[in-house]
MDAnalysis code that builds the backbone (N, CA, C; Angstrom):
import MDAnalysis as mda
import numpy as np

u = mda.Universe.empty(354, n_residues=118, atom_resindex=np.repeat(np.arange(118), 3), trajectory=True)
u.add_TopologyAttr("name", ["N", "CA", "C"] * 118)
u.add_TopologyAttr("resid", np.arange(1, 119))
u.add_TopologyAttr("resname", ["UNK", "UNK", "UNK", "UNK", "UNK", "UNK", "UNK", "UNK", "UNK", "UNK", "UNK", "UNK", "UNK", "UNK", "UNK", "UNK", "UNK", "UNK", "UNK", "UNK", "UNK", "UNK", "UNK", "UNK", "UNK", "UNK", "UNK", "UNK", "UNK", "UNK", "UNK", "UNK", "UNK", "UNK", "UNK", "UNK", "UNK", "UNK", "UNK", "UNK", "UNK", "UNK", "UNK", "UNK", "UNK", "UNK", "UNK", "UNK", "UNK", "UNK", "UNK", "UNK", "UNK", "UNK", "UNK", "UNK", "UNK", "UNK", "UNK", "UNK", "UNK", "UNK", "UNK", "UNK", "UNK", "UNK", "UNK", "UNK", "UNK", "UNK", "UNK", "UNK", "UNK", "UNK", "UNK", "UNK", "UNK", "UNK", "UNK", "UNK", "UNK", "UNK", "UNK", "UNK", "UNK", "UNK", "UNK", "UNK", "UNK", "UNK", "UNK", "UNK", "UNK", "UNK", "UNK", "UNK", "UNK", "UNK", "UNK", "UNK", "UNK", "UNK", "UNK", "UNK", "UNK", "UNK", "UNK", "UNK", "UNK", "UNK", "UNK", "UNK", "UNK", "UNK", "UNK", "UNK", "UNK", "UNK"])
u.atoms.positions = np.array([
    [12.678, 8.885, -7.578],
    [12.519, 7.940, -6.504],
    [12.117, 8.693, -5.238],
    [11.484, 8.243, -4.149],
    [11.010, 8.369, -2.842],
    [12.330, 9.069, -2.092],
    [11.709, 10.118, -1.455],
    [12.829, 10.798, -0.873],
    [12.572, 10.924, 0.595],
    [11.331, 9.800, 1.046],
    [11.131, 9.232, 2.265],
    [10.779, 7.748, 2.839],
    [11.386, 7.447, 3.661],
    [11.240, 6.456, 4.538],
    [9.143, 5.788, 4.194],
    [9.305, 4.173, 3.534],
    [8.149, 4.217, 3.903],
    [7.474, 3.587, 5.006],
    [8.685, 2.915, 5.704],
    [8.216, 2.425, 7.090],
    [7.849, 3.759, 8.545],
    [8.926, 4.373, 7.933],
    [8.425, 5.690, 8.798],
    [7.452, 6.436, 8.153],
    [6.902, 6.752, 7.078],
    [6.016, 7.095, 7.014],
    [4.445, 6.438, 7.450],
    [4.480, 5.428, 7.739],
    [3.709, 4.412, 7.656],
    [3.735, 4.901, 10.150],
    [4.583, 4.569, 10.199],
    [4.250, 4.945, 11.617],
    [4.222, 6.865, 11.611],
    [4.012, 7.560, 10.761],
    [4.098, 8.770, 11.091],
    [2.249, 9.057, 10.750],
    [2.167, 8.504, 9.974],
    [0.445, 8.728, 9.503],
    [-0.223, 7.901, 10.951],
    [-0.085, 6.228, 11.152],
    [-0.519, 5.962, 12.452],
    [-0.397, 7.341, 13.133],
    [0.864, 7.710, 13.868],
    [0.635, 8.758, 15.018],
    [-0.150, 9.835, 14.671],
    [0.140, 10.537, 13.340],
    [-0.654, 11.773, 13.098],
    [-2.098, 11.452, 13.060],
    [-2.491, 10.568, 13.124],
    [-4.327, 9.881, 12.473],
    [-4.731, 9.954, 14.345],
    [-4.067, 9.194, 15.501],
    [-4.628, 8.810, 16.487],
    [-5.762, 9.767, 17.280],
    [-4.960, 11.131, 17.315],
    [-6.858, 12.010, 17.598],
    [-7.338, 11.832, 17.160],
    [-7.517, 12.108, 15.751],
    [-9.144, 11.740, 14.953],
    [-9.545, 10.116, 15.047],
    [-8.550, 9.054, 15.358],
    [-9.501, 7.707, 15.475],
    [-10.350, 8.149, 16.809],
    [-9.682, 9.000, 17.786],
    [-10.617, 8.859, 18.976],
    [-11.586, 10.382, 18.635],
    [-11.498, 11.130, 18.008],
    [-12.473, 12.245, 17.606],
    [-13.755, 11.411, 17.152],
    [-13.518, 10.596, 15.933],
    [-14.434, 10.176, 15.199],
    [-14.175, 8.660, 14.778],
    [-14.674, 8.127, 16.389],
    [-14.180, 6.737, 16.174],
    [-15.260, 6.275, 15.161],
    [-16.632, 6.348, 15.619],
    [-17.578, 5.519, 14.423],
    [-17.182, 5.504, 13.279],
    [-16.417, 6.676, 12.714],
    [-16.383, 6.402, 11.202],
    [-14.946, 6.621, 11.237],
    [-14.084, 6.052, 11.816],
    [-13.101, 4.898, 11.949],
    [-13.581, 3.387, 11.721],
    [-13.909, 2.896, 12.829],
    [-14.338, 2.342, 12.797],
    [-15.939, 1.456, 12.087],
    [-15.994, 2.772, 11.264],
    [-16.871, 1.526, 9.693],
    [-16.253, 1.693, 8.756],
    [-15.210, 2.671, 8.765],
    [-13.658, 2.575, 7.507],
    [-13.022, 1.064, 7.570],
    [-12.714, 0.530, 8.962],
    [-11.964, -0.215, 9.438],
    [-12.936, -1.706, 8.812],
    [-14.234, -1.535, 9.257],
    [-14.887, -2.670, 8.632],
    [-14.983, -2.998, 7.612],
    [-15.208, -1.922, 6.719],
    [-15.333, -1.472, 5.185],
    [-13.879, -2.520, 4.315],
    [-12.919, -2.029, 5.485],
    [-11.712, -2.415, 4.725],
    [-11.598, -3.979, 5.137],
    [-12.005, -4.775, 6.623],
    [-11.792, -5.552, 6.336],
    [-12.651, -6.926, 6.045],
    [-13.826, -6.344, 5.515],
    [-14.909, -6.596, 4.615],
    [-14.372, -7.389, 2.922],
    [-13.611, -5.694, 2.876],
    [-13.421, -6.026, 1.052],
    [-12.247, -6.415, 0.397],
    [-11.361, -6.472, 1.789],
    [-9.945, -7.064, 1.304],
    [-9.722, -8.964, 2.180],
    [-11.412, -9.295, 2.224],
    [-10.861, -10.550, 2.928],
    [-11.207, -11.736, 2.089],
    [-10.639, -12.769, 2.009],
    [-10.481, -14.121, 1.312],
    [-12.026, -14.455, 0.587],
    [-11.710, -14.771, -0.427],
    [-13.307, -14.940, -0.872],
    [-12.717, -15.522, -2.640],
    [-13.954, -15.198, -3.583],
    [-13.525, -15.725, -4.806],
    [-12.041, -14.754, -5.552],
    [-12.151, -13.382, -5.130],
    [-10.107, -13.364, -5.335],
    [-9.766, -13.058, -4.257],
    [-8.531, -13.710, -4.191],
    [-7.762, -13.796, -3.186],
    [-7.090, -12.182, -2.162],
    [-7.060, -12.256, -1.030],
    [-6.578, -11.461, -0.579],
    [-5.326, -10.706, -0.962],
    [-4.518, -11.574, -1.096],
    [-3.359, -11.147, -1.794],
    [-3.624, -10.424, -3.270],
    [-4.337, -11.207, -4.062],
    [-4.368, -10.021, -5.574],
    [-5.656, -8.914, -5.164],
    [-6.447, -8.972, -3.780],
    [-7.239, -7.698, -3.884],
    [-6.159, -6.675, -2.998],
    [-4.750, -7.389, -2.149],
    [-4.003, -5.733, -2.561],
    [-3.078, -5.608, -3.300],
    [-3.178, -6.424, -4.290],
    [-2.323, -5.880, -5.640],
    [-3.629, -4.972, -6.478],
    [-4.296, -5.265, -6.301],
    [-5.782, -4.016, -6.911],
    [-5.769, -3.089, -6.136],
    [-5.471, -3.030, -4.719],
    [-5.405, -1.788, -3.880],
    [-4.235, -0.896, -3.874],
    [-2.644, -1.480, -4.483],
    [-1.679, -1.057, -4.791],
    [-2.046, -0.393, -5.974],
    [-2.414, -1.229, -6.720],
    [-2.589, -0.571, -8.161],
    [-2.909, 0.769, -8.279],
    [-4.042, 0.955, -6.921],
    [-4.880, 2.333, -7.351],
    [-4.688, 3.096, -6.812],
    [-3.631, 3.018, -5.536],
    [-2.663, 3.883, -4.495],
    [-1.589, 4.614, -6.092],
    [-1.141, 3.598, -6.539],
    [0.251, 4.146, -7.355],
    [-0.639, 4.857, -8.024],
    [-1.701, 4.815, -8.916],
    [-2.676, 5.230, -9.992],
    [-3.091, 7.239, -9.154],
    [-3.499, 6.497, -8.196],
    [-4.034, 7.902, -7.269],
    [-2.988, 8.698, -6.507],
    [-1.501, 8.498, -6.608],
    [-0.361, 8.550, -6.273],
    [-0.573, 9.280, -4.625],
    [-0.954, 8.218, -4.445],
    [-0.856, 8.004, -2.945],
    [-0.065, 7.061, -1.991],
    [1.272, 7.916, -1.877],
    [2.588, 7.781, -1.364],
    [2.047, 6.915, 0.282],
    [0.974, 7.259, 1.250],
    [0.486, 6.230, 2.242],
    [0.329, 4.784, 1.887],
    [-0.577, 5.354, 0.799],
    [-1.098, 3.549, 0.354],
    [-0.188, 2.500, -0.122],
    [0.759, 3.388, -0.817],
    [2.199, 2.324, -1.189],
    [2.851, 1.529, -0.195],
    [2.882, 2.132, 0.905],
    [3.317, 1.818, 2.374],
    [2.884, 0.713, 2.628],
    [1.631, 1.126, 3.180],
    [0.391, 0.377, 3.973],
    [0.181, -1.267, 3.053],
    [0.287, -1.439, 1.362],
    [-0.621, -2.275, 0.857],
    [1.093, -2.777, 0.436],
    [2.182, -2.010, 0.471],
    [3.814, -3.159, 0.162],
    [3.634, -4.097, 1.811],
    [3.264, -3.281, 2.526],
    [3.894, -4.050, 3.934],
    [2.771, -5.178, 4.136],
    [1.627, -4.851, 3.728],
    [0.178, -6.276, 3.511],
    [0.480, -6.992, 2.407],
    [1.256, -6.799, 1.156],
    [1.227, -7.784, 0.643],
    [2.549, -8.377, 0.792],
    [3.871, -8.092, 1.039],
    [4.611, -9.059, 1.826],
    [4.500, -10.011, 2.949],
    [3.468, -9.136, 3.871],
    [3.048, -10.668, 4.888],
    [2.020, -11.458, 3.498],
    [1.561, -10.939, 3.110],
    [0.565, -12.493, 2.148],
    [2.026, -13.198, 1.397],
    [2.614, -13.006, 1.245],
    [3.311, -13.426, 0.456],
    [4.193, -13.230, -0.951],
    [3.783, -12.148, -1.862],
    [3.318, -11.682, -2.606],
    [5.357, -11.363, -3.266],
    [5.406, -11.801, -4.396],
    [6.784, -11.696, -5.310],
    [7.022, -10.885, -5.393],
    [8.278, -10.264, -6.088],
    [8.434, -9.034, -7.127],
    [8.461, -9.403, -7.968],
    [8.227, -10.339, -9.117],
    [7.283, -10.756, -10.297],
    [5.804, -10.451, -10.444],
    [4.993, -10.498, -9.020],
    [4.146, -9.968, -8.802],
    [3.546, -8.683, -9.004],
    [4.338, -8.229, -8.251],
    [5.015, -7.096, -8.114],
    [4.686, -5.717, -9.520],
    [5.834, -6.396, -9.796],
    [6.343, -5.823, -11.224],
    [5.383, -5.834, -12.370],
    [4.425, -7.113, -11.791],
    [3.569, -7.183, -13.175],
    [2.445, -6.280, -13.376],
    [2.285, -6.262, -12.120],
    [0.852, -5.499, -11.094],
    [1.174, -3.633, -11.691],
    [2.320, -3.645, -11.357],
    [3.256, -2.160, -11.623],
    [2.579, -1.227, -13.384],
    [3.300, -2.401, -14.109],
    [3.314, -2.622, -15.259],
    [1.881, -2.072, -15.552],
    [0.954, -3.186, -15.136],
    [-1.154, -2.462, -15.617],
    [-1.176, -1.451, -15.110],
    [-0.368, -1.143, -14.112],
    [-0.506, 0.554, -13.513],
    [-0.301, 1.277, -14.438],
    [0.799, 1.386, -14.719],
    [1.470, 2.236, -15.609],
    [0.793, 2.329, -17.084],
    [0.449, 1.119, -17.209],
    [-0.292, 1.109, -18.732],
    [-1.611, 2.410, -18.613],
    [-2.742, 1.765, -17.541],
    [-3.889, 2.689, -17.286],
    [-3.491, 3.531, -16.365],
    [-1.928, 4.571, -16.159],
    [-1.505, 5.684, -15.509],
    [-0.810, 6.837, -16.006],
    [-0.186, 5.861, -16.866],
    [0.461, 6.964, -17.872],
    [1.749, 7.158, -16.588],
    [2.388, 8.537, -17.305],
    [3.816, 8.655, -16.542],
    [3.507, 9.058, -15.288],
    [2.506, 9.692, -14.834],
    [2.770, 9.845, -13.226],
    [2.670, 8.420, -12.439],
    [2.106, 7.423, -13.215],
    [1.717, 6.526, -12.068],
    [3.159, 5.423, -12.258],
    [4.091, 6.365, -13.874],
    [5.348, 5.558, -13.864],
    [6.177, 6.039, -12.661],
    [6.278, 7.370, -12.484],
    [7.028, 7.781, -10.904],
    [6.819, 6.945, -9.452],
    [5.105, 7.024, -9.850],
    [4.916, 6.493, -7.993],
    [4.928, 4.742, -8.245],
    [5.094, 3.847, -9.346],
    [5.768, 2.739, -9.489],
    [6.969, 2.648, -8.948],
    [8.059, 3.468, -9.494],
    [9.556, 3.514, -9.025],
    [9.272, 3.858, -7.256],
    [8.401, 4.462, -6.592],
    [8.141, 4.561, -5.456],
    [7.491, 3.647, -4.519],
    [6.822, 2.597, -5.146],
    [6.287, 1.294, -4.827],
    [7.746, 0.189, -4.480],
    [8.686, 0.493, -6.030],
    [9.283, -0.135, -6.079],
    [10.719, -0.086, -4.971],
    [10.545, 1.160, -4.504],
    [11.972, 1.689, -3.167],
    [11.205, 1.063, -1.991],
    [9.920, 1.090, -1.828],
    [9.012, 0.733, -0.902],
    [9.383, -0.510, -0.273],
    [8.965, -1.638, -1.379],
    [9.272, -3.036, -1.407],
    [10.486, -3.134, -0.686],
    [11.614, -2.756, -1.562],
    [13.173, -2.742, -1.100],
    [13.484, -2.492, 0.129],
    [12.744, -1.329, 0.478],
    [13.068, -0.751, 1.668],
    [12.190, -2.198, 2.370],
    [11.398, -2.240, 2.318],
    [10.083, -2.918, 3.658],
    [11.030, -4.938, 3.483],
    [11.264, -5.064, 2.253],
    [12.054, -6.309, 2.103],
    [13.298, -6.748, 2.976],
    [14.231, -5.406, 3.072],
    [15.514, -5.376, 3.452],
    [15.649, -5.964, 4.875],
    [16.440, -6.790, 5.713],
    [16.125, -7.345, 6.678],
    [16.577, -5.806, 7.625],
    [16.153, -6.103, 8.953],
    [16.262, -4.461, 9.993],
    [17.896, -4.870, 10.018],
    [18.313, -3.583, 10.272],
    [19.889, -3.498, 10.360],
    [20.139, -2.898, 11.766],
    [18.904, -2.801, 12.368],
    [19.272, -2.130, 13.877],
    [18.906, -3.058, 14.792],
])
């Protein structure tokens, strides 16, 4: 399991990224379009294109993207039936590493679910 915070990680990449958005804003900013180009409402839904973007964070075990695409698909709405199922095709086309960064999706959720206690 995750042996870090993914809400703090999630504001630690924001802060560490902010020179380079202003180093190299243009290509920030056609990343930024890029993304919200291909993750917006159309024939599939926003919500299952970031359960496809989760998928390939856990797949590419990229501990950011777990962050970034648990905390976008809880504002859509998005189950832990969902969730779990989404997990599951990971793991099938991941084999065991992408079974680790599942269980790391899955602290993610928990964690990003849990109401703030401060």
């Amino acid at each position: 399991m995750s042996s870090f915070a993914h809400q703090s990680l999630i504001r630690d990449i924001n802060t560490a990224l902010k020179p380079f958005r202003s180093s190299q804003s243009a290509a920030i900013q056609g990343f930024a379009q890029l993304a919200q180009a291909s993750m917006a409402e159309g024939a599939v839904s926003a919500k299952h294109k970031e359960l496809i973007a989760l998928a390939i964070g856990v797949t590419q075990r990229c501990s950011g993207c777990i962050g970034f695409h648990i905390k976008a698909l809880q504002k859509l709405g998005a189950t832990r039936q969902e969730l779990d199922e989404m997990l599951a095709v990971a793991v099938y086309m991941g084999g065991g590493p992408a079974l680790m960064y599942a269980a790391e999706a899955i602290h993610a959720w928990e964690e990003m679910a849990a109401p703030a206690s401060m």
